[in-house]
Residue, then its C-alpha position, 0 to 999 in steps of 0.5 A: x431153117x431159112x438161114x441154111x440156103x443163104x449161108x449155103x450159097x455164101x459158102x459154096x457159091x460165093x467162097x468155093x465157086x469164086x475161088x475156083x473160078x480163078x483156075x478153070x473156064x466158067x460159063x458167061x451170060x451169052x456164052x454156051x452152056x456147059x458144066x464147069x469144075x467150079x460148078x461140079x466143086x460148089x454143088x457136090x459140096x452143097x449136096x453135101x452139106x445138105x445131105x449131113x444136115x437135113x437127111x437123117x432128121x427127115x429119114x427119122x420123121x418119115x419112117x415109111x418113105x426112108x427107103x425113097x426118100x435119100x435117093x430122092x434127096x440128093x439127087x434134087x440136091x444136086x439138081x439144085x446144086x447144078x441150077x445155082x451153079x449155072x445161075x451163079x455163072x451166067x448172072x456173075x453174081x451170088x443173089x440169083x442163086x441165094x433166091x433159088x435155093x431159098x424158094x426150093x427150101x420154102x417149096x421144101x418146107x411148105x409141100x407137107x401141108x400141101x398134102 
């Protein structure tokens, strides 16, 4: 569902960033490029989520790539984790990571019929 990355980010990036963004050093637009704790915090708990939600109904319907298939899932979570943490501190703001998550689940969701 498209609804998943924008609660997702309103969740993760919005709540749990902002709120930890209160306690440790994050990154500012101009300022140099690093991970921050907020960052590490938001992404494993997007992977997370992601992870519980989708993985197992994917799995289950792709029966001859289960074996690649996780490893290759959580790891472009946390790719997408660390991306919209990083988007989310440089711009200060929420709605850049909202359209990143949702053009990688459109990507998601539309790379089957690519095939």
């Amino acid at each position: 569902s498209l609804a998943f990355p924008l609660l997702c980010e309103s969740l993760c990036r919005g709540f749990v960033h902002g709120v930890l963004t209160s306690f440790y050093n994050v990154q500012r637009s101009g300022g140099g490029w690093f991970l921050s704790i907020p960052n590490i915090v938001g992404t494993l708990l997007s992977a997370s989520i992601s992870s519980i939600l989708f993985l197992p109904a994917l799995v289950n319907a792709n029966e001859e790539s289960a074996g690649w298939l996780g490893p290759v899932w959580i790891i472009g979570a946390i790719g997408l984790g660390v991306a919209c943490g990083m988007a989310r501190e440089r711009t200060g703001s929420l709605p850049p990571p909202a359209l990143i998550h949702l053009l990688a689940s459109l990507w998601i969701l539309l790379l089957p019929s690519l095939s």
